[in-house]
Structure formats: C-alpha cells, structure tokens
C-alpha positions as CSV (number, residue, x, y, z in Angstrom):
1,X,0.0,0.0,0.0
2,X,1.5,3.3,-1.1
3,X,0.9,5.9,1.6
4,X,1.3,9.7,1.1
5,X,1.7,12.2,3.8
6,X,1.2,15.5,3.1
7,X,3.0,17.7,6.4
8,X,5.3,20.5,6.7
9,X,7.0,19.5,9.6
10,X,9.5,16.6,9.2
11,X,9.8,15.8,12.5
12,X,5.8,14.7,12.1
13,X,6.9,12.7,9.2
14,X,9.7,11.2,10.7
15,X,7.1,10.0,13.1
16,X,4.3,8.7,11.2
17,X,7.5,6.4,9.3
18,X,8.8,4.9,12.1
19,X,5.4,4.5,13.8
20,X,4.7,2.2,10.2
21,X,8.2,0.8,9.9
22,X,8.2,-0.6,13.9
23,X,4.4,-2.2,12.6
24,X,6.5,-4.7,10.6
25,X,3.9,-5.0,7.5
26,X,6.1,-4.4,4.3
27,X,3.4,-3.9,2.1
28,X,3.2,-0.7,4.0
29,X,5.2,2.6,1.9
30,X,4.8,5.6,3.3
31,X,6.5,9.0,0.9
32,X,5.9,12.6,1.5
33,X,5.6,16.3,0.4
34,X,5.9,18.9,2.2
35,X,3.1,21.1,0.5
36,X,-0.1,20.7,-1.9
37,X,1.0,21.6,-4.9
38,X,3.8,18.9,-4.5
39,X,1.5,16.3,-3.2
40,X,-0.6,16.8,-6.3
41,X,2.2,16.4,-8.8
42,X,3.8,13.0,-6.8
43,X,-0.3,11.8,-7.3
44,X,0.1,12.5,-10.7
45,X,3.3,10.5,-11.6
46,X,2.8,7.7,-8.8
47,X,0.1,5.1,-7.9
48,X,-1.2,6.6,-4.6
49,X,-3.5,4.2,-2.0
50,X,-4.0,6.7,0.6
51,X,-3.2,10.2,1.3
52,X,-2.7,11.2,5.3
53,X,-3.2,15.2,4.8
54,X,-2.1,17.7,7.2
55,X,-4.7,20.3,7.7
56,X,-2.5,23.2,9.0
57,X,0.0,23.7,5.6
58,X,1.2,27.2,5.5
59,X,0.1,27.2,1.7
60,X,-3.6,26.4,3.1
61,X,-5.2,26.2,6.2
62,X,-7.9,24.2,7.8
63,X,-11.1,23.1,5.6
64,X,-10.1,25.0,2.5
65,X,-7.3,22.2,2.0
66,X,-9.9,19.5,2.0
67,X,-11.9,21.4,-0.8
68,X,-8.3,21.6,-2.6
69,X,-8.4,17.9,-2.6
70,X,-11.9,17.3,-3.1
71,X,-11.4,19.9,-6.5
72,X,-8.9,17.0,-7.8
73,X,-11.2,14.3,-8.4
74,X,-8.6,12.1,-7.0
75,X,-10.7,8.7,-6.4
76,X,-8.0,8.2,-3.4
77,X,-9.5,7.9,0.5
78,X,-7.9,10.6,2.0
79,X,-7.2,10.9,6.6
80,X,-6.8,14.4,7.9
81,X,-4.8,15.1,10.8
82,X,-5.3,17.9,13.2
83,X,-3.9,19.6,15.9
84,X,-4.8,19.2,19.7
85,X,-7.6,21.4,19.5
86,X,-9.2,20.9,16.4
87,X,-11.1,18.0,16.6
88,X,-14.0,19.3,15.5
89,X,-12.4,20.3,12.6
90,X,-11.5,16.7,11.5
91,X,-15.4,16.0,12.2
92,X,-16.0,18.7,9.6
93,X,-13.9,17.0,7.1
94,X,-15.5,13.7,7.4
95,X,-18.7,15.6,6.6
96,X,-17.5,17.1,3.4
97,X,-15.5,14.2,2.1
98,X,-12.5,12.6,4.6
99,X,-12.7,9.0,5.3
100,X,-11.6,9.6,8.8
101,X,-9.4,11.7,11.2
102,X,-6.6,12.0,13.4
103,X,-5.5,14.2,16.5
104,X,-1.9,15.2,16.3
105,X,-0.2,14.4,20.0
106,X,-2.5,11.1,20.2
107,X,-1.8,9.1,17.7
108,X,-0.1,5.9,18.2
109,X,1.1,2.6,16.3
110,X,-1.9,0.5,16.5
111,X,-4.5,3.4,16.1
112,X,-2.4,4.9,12.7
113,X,-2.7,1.4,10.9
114,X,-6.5,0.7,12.0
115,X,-7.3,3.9,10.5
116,X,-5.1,3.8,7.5
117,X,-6.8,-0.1,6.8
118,X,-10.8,0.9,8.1
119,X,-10.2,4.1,5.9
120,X,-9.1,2.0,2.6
121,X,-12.3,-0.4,3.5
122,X,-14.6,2.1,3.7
123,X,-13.5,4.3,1.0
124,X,-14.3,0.8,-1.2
125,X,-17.4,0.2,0.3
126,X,-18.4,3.5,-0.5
127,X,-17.3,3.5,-4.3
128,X,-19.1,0.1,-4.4
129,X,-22.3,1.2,-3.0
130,X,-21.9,3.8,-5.6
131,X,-21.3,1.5,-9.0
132,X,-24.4,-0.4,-7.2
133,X,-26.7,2.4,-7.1
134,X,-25.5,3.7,-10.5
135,X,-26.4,0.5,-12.0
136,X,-30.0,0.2,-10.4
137,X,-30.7,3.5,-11.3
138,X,-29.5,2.4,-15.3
139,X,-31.5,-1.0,-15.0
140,X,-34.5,1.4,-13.8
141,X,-34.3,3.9,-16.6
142,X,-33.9,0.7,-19.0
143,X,-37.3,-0.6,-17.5
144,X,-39.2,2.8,-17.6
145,X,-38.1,3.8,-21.1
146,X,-39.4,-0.3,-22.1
147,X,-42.7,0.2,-21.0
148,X,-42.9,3.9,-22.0
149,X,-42.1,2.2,-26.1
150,X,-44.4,-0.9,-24.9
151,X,-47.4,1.7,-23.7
152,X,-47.0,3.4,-27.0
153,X,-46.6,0.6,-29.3
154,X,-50.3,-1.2,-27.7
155,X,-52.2,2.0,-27.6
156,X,-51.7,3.0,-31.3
157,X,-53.2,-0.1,-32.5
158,X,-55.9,-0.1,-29.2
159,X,-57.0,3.4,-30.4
160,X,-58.6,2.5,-33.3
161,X,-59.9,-0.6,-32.1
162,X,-61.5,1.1,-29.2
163,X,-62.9,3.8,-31.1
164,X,-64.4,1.7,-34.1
165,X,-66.0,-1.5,-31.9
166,X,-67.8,1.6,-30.1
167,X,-68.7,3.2,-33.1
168,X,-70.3,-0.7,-34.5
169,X,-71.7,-1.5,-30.5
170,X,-73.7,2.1,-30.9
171,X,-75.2,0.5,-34.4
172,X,-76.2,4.6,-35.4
173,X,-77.1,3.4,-39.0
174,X,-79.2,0.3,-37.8
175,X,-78.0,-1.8,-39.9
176,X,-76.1,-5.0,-37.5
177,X,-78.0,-7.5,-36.3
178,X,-78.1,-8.1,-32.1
179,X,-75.5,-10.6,-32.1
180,X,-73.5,-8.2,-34.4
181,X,-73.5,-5.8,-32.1
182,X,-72.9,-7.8,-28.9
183,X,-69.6,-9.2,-30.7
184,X,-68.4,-5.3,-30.9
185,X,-69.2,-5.1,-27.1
186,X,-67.1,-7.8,-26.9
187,X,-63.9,-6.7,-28.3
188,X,-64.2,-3.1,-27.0
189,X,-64.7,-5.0,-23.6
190,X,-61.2,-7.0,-24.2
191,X,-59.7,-3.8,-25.4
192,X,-60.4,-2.1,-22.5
193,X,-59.2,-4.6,-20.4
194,X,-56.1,-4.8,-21.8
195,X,-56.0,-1.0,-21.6
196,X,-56.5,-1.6,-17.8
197,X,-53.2,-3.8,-17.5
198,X,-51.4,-1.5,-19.7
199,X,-51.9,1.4,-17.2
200,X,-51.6,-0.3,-14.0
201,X,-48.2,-1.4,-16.0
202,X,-47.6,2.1,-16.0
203,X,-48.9,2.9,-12.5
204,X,-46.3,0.8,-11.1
205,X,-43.6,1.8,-13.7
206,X,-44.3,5.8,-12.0
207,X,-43.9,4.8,-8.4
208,X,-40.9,2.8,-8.5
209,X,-39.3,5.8,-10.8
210,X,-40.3,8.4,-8.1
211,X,-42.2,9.9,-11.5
212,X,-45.7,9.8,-9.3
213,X,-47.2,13.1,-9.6
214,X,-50.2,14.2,-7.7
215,X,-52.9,17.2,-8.6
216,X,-54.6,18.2,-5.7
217,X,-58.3,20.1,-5.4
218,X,-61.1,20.3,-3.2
219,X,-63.3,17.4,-3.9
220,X,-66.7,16.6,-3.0
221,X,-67.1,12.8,-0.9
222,X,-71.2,13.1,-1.7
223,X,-70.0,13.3,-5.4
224,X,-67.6,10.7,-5.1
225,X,-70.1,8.5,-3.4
226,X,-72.5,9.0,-6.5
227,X,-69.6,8.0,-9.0
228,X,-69.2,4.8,-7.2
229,X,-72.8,4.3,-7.0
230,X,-74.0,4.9,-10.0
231,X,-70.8,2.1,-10.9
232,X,-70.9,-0.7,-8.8
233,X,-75.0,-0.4,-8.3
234,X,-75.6,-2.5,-11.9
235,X,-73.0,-5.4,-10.6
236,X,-74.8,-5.5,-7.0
237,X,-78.1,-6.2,-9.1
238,X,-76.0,-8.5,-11.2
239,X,-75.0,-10.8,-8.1
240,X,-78.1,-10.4,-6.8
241,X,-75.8,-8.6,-3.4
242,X,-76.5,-5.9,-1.2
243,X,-74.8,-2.6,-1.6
244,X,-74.6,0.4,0.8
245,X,-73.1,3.4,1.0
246,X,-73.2,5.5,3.9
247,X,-71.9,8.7,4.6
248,X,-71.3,9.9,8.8
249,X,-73.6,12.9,9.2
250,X,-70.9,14.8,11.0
251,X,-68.4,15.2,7.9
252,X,-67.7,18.1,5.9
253,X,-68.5,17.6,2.5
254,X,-65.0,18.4,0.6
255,X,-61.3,17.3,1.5
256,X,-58.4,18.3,-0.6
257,X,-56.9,15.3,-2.6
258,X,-56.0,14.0,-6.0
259,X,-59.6,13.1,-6.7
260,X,-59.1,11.0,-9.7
261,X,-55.6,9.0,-7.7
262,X,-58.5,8.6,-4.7
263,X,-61.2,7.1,-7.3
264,X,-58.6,4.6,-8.5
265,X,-58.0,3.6,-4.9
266,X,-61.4,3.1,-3.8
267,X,-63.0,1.7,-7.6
268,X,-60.2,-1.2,-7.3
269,X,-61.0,-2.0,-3.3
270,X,-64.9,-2.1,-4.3
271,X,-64.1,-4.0,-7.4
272,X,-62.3,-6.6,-5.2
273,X,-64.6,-6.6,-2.9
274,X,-67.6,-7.7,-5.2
275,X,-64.7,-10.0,-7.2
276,X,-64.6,-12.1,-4.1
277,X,-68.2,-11.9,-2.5
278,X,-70.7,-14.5,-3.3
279,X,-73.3,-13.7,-1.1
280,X,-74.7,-11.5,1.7
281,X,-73.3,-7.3,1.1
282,X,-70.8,-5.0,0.5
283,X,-70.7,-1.9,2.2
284,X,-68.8,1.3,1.6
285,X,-68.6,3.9,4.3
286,X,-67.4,7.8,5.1
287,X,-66.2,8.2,8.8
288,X,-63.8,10.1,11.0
289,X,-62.3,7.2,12.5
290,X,-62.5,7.1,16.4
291,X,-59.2,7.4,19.0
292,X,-58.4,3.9,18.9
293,X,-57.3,3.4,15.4
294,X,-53.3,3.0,15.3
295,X,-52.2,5.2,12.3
296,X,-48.4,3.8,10.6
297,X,-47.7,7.1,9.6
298,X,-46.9,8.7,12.9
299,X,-48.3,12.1,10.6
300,X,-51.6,11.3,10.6
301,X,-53.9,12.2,14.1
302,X,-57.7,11.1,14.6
303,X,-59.6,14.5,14.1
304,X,-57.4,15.3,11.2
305,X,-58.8,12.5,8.8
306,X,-61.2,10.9,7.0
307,X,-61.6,6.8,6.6
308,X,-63.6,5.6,3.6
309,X,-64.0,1.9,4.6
310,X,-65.1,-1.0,2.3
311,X,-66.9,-4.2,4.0
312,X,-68.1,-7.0,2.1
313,X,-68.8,-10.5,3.1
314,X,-66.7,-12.6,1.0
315,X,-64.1,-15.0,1.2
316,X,-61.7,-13.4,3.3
317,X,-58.0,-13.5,3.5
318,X,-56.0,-15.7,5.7
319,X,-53.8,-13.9,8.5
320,X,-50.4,-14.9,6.9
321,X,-51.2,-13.6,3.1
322,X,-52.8,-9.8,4.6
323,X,-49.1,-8.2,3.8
324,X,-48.5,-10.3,0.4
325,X,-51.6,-9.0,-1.2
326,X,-50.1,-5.6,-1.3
327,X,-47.1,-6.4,-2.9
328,X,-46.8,-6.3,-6.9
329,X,-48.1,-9.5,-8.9
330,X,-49.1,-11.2,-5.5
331,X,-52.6,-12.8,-4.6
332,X,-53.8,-14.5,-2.0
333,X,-53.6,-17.6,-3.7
334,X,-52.6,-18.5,-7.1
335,X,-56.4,-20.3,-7.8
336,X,-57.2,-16.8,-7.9
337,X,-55.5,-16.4,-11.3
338,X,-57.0,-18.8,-12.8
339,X,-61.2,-18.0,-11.4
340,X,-60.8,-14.9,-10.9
341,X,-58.2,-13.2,-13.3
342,X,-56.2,-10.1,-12.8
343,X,-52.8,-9.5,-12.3
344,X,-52.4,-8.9,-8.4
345,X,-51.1,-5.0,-9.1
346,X,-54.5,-3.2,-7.9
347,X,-53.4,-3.3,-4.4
348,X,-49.8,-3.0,-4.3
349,X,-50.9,0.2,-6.6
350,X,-53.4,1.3,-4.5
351,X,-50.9,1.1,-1.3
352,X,-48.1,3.5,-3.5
353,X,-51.2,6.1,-4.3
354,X,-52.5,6.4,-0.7
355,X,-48.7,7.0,0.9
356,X,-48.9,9.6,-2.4
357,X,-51.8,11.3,-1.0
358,X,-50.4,11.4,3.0
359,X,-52.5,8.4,4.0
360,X,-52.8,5.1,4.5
361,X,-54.4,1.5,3.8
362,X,-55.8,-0.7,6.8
363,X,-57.3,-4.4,6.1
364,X,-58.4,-6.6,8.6
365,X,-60.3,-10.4,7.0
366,X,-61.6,-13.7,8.6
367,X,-61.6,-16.4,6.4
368,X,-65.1,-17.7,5.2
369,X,-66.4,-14.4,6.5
370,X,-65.3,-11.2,4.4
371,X,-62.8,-8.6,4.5
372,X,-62.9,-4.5,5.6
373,X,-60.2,-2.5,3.4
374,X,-60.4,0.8,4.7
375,X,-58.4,4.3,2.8
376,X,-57.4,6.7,5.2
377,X,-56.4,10.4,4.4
378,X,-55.8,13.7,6.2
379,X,-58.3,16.3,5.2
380,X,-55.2,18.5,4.8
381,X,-52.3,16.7,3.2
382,X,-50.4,20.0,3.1
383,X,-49.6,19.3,7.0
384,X,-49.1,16.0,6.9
385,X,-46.5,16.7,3.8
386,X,-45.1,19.4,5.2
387,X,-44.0,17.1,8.5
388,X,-42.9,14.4,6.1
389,X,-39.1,13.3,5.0
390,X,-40.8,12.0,1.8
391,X,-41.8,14.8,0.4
392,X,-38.8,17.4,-0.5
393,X,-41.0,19.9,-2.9
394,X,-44.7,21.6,-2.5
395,X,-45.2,23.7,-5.5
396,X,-48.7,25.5,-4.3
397,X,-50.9,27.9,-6.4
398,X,-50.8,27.9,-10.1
399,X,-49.4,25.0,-11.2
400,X,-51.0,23.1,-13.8
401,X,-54.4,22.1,-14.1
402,X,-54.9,18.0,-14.4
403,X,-54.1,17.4,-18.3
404,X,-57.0,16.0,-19.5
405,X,-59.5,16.4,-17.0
406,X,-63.3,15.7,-17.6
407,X,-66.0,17.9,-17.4
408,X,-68.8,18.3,-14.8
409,X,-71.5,15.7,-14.8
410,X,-74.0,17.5,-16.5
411,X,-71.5,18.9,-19.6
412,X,-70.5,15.4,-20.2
413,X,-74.1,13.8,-20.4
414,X,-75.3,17.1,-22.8
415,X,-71.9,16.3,-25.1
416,X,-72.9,12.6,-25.4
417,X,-76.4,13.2,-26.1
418,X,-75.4,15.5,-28.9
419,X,-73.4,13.2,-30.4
420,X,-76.3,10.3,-29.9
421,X,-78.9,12.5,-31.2
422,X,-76.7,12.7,-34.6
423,X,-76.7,16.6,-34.4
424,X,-72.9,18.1,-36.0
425,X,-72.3,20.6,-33.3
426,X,-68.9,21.4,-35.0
427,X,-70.7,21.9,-38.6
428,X,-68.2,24.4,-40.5
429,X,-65.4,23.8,-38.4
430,X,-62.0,22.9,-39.9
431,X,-59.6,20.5,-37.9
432,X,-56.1,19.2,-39.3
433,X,-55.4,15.7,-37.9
434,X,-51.7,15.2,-37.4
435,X,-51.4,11.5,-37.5
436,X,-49.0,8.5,-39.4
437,X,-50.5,5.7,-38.6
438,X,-53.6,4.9,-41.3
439,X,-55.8,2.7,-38.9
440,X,-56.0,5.8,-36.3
441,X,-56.8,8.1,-39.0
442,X,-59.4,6.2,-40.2
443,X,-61.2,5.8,-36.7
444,X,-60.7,9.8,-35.5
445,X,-61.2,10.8,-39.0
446,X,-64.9,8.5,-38.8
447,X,-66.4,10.3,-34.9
448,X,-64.7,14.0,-36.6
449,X,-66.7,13.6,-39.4
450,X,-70.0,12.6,-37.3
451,X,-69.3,15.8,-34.9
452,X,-69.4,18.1,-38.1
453,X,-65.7,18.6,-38.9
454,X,-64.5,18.6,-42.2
455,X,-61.2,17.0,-41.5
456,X,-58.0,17.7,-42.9
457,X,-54.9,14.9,-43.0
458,X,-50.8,15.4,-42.4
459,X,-48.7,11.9,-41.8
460,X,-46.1,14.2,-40.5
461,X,-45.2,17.7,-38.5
462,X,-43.6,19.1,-41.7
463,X,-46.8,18.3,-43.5
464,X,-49.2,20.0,-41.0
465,X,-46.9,23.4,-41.4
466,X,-47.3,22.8,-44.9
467,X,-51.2,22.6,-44.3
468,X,-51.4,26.0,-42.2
469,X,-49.3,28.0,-44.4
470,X,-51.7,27.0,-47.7
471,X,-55.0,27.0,-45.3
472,X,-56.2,30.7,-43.4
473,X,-59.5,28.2,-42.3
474,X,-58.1,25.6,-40.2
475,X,-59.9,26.0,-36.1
476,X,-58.1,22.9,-34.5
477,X,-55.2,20.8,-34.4
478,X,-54.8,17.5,-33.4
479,X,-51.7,16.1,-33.2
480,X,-49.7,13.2,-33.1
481,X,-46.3,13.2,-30.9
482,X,-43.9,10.1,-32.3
483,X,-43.7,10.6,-37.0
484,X,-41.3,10.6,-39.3
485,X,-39.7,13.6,-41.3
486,X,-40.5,16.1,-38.0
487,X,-42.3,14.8,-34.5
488,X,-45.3,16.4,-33.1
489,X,-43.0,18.6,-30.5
490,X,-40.9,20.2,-33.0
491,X,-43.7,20.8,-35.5
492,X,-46.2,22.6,-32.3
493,X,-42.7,24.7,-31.8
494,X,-42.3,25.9,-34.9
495,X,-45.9,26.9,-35.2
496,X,-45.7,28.6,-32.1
497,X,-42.9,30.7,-32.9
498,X,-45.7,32.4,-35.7
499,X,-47.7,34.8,-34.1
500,X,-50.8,33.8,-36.3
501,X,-51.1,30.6,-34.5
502,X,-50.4,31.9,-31.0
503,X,-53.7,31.5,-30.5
504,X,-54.8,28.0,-32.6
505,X,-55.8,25.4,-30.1
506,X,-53.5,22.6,-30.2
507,X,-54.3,19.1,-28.8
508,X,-51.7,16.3,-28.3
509,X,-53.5,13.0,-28.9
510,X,-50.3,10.5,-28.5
511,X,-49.9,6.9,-27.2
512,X,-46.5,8.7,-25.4
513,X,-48.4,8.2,-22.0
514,X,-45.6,8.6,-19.6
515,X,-45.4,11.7,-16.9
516,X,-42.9,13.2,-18.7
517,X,-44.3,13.1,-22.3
518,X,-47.2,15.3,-21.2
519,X,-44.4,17.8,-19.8
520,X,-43.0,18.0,-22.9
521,X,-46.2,18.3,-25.4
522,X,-47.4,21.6,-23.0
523,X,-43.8,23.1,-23.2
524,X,-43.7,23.1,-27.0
525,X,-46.7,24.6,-26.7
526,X,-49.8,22.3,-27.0
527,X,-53.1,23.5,-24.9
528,X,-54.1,20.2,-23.8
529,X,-52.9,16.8,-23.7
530,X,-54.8,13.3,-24.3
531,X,-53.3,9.7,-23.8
532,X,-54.5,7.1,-26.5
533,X,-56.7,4.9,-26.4
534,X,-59.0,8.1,-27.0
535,X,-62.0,8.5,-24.9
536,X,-64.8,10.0,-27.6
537,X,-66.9,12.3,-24.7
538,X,-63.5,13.0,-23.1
539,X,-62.0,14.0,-26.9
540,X,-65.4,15.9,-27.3
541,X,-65.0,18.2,-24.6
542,X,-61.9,19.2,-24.8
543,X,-62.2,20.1,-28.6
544,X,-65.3,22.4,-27.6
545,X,-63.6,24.0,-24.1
546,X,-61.4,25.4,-26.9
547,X,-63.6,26.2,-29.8
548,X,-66.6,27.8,-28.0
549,X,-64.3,30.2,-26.5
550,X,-61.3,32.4,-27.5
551,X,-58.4,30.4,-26.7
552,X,-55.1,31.4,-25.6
553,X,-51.5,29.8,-25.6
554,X,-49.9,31.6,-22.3
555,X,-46.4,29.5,-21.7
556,X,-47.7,26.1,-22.9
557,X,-50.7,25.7,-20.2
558,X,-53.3,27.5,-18.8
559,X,-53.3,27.7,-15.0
560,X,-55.7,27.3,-12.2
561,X,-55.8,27.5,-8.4
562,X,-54.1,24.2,-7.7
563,X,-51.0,22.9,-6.2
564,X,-49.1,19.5,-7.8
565,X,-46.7,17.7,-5.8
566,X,-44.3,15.0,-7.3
567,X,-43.8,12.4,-4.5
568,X,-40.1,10.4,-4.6
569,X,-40.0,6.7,-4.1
C-alpha cells in the first residue's frame, strides 16, 4: 500500500514512518511532500492508496485544504490530521469528504494502521455502494423507457380498435343485427381490459421511478359517493348482493386530494370486494375514525382525517397472506389467477397512491367471513406533507391544471347526447389531424366527421406546417407526438414561434403516456394533452372548451388555483 503524507514538519513525518516501519507490515510505503502543490504532482506521476493530509499547511489552512483535494477528483480515500484542538475540525472533514481523522499528539502505532486499513475499507465500500446504485438506477431507466415504447406501441393499435368497436356496438345506422352488435361489445370490452393492465403497468412503472405526480383540489365525498354508486350499483343487481353506501352525518362535505388517484383507490377496493363476494353485502362507508385506530404514519392524528371503509362479506383472506396481497403480482392464492383473473397489481398500486396522497391502507379479514379494506387520508395533506421526509417539494398555487381532465356531470351527459342525437355541433369547423398511422386516422377521422368537422390529414409535422401555411380556415389541431420527417414537439414549436397561430388550439392526442411526455407536449406549446386509447366524450369536450371560447396559448398551459406535488420513491 503506497501511503502519502502530506506535512510540513518533518519531525511529524519522521514520526508517522517509524510509527509504520516498527508495525512490521512491508506492504506498507509511506513517501511525503511537504506542500499541496507537490503532493498533487507526486499523485500524478505515482500510484497513490491513501493520502494522510495535514490540515495546517502554510500554503492552506484548515477546511479550505480539504476542498483543494476534493477539487482534484482524485478517487483516493484521504485521513486528515489535526492539531490538539481541532477535533471538531476533522469532524467537519469527514462531513465534506475525509474518510476519517486523526489528532496530532495522540496518535499511536496501532491506532495509525486501524485507520489507514478501516479508511481504505470504507473508501471501497463507498465507491461500491456507488457503481451499485449507479447500475439500479440504469436498470430502472432501461425498465421505464421499455414500458414507455411498450405503452405506445399497444395504444396505437388499441386506439382504433377502441374507437371503431364503439362506433359498430352504438349500431347509429341500424343496420347489425343483435349478435353483431354484442360481438363489438365484446372486443371493446377485451380492449379495455387490456388497456386496464397496460396502465396499471404504468402505474407501477411511476412509483418505483419516483415519476408519481399528484394534482390536488377540493373534492366533494357526496359526489364521489354518487360515482361509485352509479358504478358498482348495476353489478350489485347482477350478483343479486346488497350494496350500501353511507356517509357519517358529521363530515364536511369536501377534503383536498387528488380526486381521480382517490377514485382509482377506492374503484379497485370495491371492485375486489364484489370479485370475491358471493353472497350477503358490501358496504362502503365515510367516517372520522375514532381514538383507537393506530395510524403507521406517525403524521396522521384522529380529528385530522377521513376513513372511507369498504366491508363486504366474502371470502376473506387468511392472517399470513394480509401483507403479500399488497405487494406487486401477488394474490392470495394462485387459484385466484386462474377464477378470478387479474394480475395482483391493484393493491400494491393502491398502497403506492395512498402514501402519495399522505394516507394510509388498513385491512383486517376472517376467512369464510369477508374482509374490511379501509383508505385513510388527512383532510389536509399539506400538514401532513409538510411534516414528512418524503416529500422534498410543494409547488402550491398555479401549477397546472390535471391534463385531460373531464367535465362536470351534466357537460359530459349534454356532449354525449349531442353526439347520440346525430346533431354536428362542429358543422363548418375545420380540424387538421396530425397523425402517421392509417388505422387511427381512419377511426378519429370517422367520430370527426360525425361531430361536423371537415377533416384535414398530415402523416407528418412538416406536412401539417405545410397545411397551415396554404389553409387561413383551419380552427383545431390534433396532433400526433412520435412521425417521421419532424415529431409532433418540434412541429407545435415551430408553429408557435408564428404569431398567427399563437392563439390556434393545439391538442396532443399521442400513445406517449408517460409523466414526462405530457411535460413536454405543454412546453412546446400544445393547450391540452390526451393519452391514447382516445375517450370520444372525453375528446369531445376538450375540442369544444377550446372552440366555444377564444383560446389562448400563455407559456404552454393554462393555469388554475391548484398545487401539484411530485412524490419520490
């Protein structure tokens, strides 16, 4: 082991030598210098393994020596040594970067090699730690950029599938027969399904990437209620099973949380919860939960929340499988598979969104008897965040609304009855559809045509500027983020940088689904953002929130009173 010692004083050296030479090891080689500057140029011409460094040089003093060394990228573990009244100094070097320290006036024989030796180990340790991390990270980034290409390369195909079997199931021309029309309720169903996996795929892919971001608003728990109603009522009937929802008269009506994270939580513990029950009830219920619940996060306090339990009377769980079920592609049992389907991610999801949203899951089961998954979460996650190590960022007040986000109840039921009632509520209207893949072209090209668009075609960004600078007509664009010749971003750019489209609404309908990707599309200057497979009333209201009124492109977004918060894993 090649040793350098870095000291003014050669009587110090002198010491340090004989202290290693009266050791006995031979593989030990202790050489010196006398300042920095000469320490650094012996490093450079020699193989060094360590480097004991004097902290009170007359060239540099104290700390500032150990940035000198630190500037080097030397990749050597480095000891300082200090004088008798310094030892808080050497403390402060370990901090920024020293493997360990020594105080001049008690350093002796045995206590010089430990250090020398635990220094070299942990040094090594450290660096390996490092490559191990460093490769994790990689082998993440490999996996999230797989099922980012994956996502896209199933929802091209699923967007046209999707949107045609719905256009066949509605039968608008009367011309299929019954069992016509049940067979295109049939593959929209197995298209949609498979559109599930793919996004719980993705679900998982943003939590254990960090990349899970939440938009938090005031919501309404009587309006939630009546979403999961007016859902999980028609299977009830179906399995002939009782189902309740009740509501404690003593709770305010709104909390603030992600709204649509909180839906995703609750629709997947119902929809397990009628999966698995045969007979008797399920029961959902809205609570503040009473002093003796015991809370994991030490964050949340009874008063300060809100449970939403679910209760059925199924199955159950046994005692030993109550923790497996929430971790990634584990059931309770492996028959479930097979009767049951699914792919055991809804509840190890479920778990990553409520931590996401300051709360927590509870489950308690009896076999033979049923189950009781309960959702808690504060009623202000801004406290509980705020007290939390997980959560490094709040970025409150306008932020950006949720991309994509539906309208109210009643705006959604007048745009599909429009659409049923064959009326063209976009007659005269002129959209270009940015698109290179035929089959979607076909099927957005078919519902823009029933809506009253007359639709105009580019199979590539070049192609759409093209379009706009020979058109003075065109109300809408629609486009496409992965084509050839010039992608989506850098065509919405360059048609940003005119001011005669500052103000033409651009919407990004792209199988590009990850967190990131809708980043992107708003910063080159899109309006709004949708993730194939296309939703038809979804697509519909966004095209007329932006073609019954003036709109305006103001840095890529339009902004609301909301806070985001991106929560690391």
């Amino acid at each position: 082991m090649n040793i350098l010692y870095i000291e003014d004083n050669d009587d110090d050296v002198f010491m340090i030598k004989e202290m290693l030479d009266e050791h006995g090891d031979d593989s030990l080689h202790l050489n010196s210098a006398n300042t920095l500057s000469k320490g650094f140029d012996y490093i450079a011409n020699n193989n060094v393994d360590v480097i004991l460094l004097d902290l009170g040089l007359p060239e540099s003093n104290g700390l500032p020596t150990v940035h000198k060394v630190l500037q080097q990228n030397l990749s050597i573990p480095f000891i300082v040594f200090t004088g008798n009244s310094d030892a808080e100094l050497g403390i402060q070097a370990i901090n920024l970067g020293a493997q360990d320290f020594l105080v001049k006036g008690q350093i002796y024989r045995e206590l010089l090699v430990k250090t020398i030796n635990f220094a070299t180990i942990r040094y090594n340790l450290i660096q390996e730690l490092d490559e191990k991390s460093n490769a994790l990270e990689k082998a993440s980034r490999y996996k999230s950029e797989f099922l980012a290409n994956m996502s896209h390369e199933l929802r091209s195909p699923l967007n046209s599938l999707l949107i045609l079997s719905e256009i066949l199931s509605e039968n608008q021309e009367q011309n299929l027969t019954a069992d016509q029309i049940k067979s295109a309720e049939l593959i929209h169903r197995g298209g949609s399904e498979l559109l599930d996996l793919i996004n719980d795929l993705l679900d998982l892919a943003k939590v254990e990437s960090g990349k899970l971001t939440m938009h938090f608003d005031n919501a309404s728990i009587t309006a939630i209620c009546e979403n999961l109603h007016g859902q999980f009522s028609p299977i009830a009937k179906k399995k002939d099973l009782k189902f309740k929802i009740d509501i404690a008269n003593d709770l305010a009506d709104t909390l603030m949380t992600d709204k649509q994270r909180m839906l995703q939580i609750l629709k997947n513990l119902l929809s397990n919860a009628f999966k698995f029950t045969f007979s008797g009830s399920v029961e959902f219920n809205v609570y503040t939960p009473n002093a003796d619940i015991h809370f994991n996060n030490g964050n949340l306090q009874v008063g300060e929340v809100i449970a939403f339990s679910v209760v059925d009377t199924g199955t159950g769980i046994e005692k030993d499988k109550q923790d497996a079920i929430f971790e990634a592609f584990q059931q309770a049992d492996n028959s479930i598979t097979r009767n049951f389907g699914g792919t055991g991610l809804g509840l190890s999801i479920s778990r990553e969104f409520s931590k996401a949203l300051g709360g927590e899951i509870h489950v308690k089961s009896i076999m033979d008897k049923g189950s009781t998954f309960t959702l808690i979460l504060p009623i202000n996650p801004l406290r509980i965040m705020e007290k939390s190590s997980d959560l490094n960022t709040l970025k409150e007040s306008g932020m950006r609304d949720t991309l994509g986000k539906c309208e109210p109840k009643s705006e959604r039921q007048e745009c599909t009855d429009s659409i049923n009632g064959k009326q063209c509520p976009f007659i005269k209207r002129v959209v270009l559809l940015v698109e290179d893949d035929d089959r979607n072209i076909f099927a957005l090209s078919k519902i823009l045509k029933a809506w009253g668009f007359t639709v105009i075609t580019a199979t590539n960004g070049q192609r759409a500027i093209e379009e706009l600078e020979h058109r003075d007509d065109i109300d809408l664009v629609l486009m496409d983020m992965m084509m050839p010749i010039m992608d989506g971003l850098k065509a919405t750019q360059k048609i940003r940088n005119h001011v005669r489209y500052k103000e033409l609404p651009i919407i990004f309908l792209t199988a590009k689904a990850m967190p990131e990707d809708k980043a992107n599309c708003l910063e080159a200057g899109a309006n709004d953002y949708l993730a194939k497979p296309i939703d038809k009333n979804q697509l519909f209201s966004l095209i007329e929130k932006y073609l019954n009124r003036k709109s305006v492109y103001i840095d890529g977004a339009e902004t609301k009173n909301q806070f985001s918060i991106s929560t690391p894993y």
